[in-house]
N, C-alpha and C positions, 0 to 999 in steps of 0.2 A: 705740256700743252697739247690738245688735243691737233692733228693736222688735218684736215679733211679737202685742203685745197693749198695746193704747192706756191701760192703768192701768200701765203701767209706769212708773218714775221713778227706779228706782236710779241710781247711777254706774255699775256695771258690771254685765255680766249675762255669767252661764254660756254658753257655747256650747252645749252638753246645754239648755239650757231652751229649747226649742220649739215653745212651745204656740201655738196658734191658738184663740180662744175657753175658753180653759184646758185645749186636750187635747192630746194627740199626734196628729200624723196618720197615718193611714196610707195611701199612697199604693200607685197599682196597678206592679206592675215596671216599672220605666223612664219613666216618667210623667214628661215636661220640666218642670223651675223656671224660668220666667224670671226673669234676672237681668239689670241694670243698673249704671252707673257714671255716674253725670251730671257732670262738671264745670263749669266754668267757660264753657269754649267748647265742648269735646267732650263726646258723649255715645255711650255704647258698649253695648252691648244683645248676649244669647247666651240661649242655652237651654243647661240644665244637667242630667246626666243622672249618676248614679252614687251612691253614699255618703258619708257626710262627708269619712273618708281617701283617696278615690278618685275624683276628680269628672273629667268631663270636658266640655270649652263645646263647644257647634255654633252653626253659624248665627250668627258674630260679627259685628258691623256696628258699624260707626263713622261716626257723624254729627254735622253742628254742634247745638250742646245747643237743643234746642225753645226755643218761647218757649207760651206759652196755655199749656192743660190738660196735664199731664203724662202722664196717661192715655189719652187721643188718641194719642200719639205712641205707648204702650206697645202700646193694642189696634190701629194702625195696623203696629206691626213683626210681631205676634204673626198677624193676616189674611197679611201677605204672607208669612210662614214657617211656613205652615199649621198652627198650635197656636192655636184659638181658644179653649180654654181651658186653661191651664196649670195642673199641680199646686198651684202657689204660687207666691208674687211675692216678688222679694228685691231691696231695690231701695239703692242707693250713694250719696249725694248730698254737693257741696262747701259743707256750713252745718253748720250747730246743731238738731239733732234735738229737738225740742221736744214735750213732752211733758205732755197733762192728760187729767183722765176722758173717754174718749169722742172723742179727738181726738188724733191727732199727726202732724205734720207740719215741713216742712225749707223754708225758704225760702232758698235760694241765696245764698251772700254775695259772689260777682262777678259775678253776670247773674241778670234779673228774673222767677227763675223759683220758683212753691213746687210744691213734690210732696205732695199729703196721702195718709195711711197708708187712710181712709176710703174713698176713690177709687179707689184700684189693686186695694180691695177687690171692686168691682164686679169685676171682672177672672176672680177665682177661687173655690172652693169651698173652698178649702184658707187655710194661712197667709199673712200679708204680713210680711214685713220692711222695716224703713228703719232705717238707720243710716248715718254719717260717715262718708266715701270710707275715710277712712285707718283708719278703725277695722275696714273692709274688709278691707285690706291688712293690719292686723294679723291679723286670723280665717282671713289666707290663709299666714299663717309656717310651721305645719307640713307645710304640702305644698311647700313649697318645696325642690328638691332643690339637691344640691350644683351640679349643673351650670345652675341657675336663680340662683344666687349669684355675684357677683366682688367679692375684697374688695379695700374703697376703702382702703387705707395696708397697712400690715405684716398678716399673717393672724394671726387668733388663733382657738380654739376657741370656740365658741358652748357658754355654759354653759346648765346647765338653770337659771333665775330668769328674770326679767321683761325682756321685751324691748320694745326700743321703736322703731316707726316714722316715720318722718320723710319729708315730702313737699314735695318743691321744682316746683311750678307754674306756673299763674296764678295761686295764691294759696300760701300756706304751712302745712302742718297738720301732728300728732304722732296718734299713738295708741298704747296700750302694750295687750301683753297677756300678761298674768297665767299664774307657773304652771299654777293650776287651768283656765286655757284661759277666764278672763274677759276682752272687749275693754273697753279703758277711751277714752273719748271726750276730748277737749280742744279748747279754741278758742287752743291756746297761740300760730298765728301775730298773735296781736289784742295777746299782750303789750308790753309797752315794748322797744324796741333801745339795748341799754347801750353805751358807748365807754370804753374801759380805757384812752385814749394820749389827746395833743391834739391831733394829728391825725384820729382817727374823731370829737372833736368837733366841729372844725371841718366836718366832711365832715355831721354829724349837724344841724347848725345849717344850712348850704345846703340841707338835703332836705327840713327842715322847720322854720323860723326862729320862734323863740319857740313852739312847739309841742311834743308828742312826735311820736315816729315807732313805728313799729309794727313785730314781724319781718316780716312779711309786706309792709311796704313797702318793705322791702329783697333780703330773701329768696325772689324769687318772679322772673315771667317781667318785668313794668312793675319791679319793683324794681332788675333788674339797669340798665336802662334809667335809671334814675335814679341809679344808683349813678357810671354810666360819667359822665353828667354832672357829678356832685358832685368825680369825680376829675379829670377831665381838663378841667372848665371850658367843656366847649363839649356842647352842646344834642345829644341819639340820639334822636328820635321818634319811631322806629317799628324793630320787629323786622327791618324791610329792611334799616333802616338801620345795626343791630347789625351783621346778616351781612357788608353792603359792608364794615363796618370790620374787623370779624373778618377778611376773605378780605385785608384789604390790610395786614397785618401790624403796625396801629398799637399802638403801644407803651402808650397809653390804655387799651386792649383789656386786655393781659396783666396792667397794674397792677389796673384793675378787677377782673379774676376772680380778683389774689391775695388782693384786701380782699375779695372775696365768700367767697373760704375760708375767710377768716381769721374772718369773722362767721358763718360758717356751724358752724365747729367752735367757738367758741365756744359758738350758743346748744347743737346739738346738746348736748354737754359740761355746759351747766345742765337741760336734760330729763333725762338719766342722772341727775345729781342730784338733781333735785325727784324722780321717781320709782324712785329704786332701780334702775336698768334694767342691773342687770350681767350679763345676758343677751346683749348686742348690741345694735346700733343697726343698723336696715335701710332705706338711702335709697332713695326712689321720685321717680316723676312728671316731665314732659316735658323741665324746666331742666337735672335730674341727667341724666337720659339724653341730654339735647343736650351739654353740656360739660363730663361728668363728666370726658372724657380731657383738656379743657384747666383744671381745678380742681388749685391746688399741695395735696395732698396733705399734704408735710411738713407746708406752714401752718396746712392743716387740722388735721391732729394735734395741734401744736404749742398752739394757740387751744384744741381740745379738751380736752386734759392737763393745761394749767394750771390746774388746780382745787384748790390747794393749803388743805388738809392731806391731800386725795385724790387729788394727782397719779399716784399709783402706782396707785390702783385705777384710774383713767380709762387708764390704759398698757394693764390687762389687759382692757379691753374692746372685741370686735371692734366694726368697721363695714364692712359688708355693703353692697352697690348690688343690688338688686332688678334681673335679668335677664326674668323673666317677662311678658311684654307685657299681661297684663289680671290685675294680682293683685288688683283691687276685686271683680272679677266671679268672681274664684276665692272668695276671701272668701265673698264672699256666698251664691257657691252651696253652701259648708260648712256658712254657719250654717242654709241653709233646709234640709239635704238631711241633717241630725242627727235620728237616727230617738229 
């Protein structure tokens, strides 16, 4: 959800609602937004220039995500890309957008970093935004052209209803958005990870013995790493150590990333359901784009579609992979740049 005034607290909010201090802004012709995307590890930073349906990024930069004042780091890109003041600040962040009178702010949930909405205010004369990476990524779906899309299994038509984002990381997150162009915010990677065979319980009991487990402890970049373990019995440490195994064609490898399909089109499959999302589903974020080409597909479907007494509606809904290398920052510079 987009923030742009610290009494906010809806679940969703209009993209048309842009106020700053309760007004519309108006900014002078071509006046840059800056806009960010914080992750986990990476943080991506542009300047944004154009209209809601028309944006265009300069100045993109990618960096390991700060740690100290978040603002530091903003008014530090913004000197060396000579905009000392920007029209507005619209900023992406991987947490829970929190929100009270007078105050809101994001405090990171895989690295020890918060962003406050107050802060970044010093920055500008105009509006601030802060809202959920992926919630981002949803406020960036209709600029999305066809050739920024490849779809993940059989193609289907993208209807007009409620679509919903899905983001495979360092961490795991959803965000849906709404015919009338409302983004909807979730912490759905914190929910529990279900096992439908006895095998994924077995698998679910080594990951986390007498505990729950989390999607996102599965679902994500440390997840897959944990997974390979839980299949194949023997210890992947570190993302080096993924890659050696990957490049040496161990059979561990390919069973892991069919059980990662196979739970990944599942939970997908339950978000379509919890929210209506017969619009599409649109995968993002570094895991999908690292091995979306080795992810079984069928399996995925297959985990997807079983959602019986709606397996037929789950057939007719596409899923999309997100080609556009910065849709947080596309996002975000729609919600700031809605006159």
């Amino acid at each position: 959800m987009a923030d742009s005034n610290a009494s906010s607290s809806a679940a969703a909010t209009s993209l048309a609602q842009a106020p700053a201090n309760g007004r519309l802004i108006a900014r002078p012709a071509g006046a840059p937004v800056v806009v960010a995307d914080v992750g986990g590890t990476q943080c991506r930073l542009a300047l944004a220039r154009g209209v809601a349906d028309d944006v265009s990024l300069e100045q993109v930069r990618v960096m390991p995500t700060p740690g100290g004042d978040f603002t530091d780091a903003l008014r530090a890109y913004l000197d060396d890309v000579g905009c000392p003041r920007p029209a507005a600040v619209a900023v992406a962040a991987a947490g829970r957008v929190r929100r009270l009178p007078g105050r809101s702010w994001v405090a990171l949930t895989n690295t020890q970093l918060v962003i406050e909405r107050e802060s970044m205010a010093t920055l500008t004369d105009g509006g601030v935004w802060l809202a959920n990476d992926l919630a981002a990524v949803a406020a960036a779906l209709p600029l999305l052209g066809p050739d920024q899309l490849v779809a993940f299994g059989p193609e289907r038509s993208v209807r007009h209803d409620l679509r919903l984002v899905v983001g495979v990381g360092t961490g795991f997150g959803a965000a849906a958005l709404t015919v009338d162009n409302s983004v909807i915010e979730t912490e759905g990677g914190h929910a529990d990870l279900a096992a439908v065979s006895t095998q994924e319980r077995q698998w679910l009991d080594h990951m986390a013995p007498l505990g729950r487990l989390t999607v996102e402890q599965v679902l994500s970049g440390p997840g897959l790493l944990r997974l390979y373990e839980a299949v194949s019995g023997t210890p992947c440490p570190d993302s080096q150590d993924w890659l050696r195994r990957l490049g040496a064609d161990d059979p561990a490898v390919t069973r892991t990333l069919e059980v990662f399909s196979s739970w990944l089109g599942r939970v997908a499959g339950n978000l379509v359901l919890t929210f209506g999302a017969w619009g599409g589903v649109f995968l993002t974020g570094g895991v999908i784009g690292g091995v979306s080409g080795m992810l079984d597909v069928q399996v995925f479907r297959r985990s997807f579609e079983d959602k019986a007494p709606f397996s037929a509606d789950l057939r007719a809904v596409p899923v999309n992979r997100i080609l556009h290398p910065q849709p947080a920052l596309l996002g975000m510079a729609r919600m700031a740049l809605v006159r």
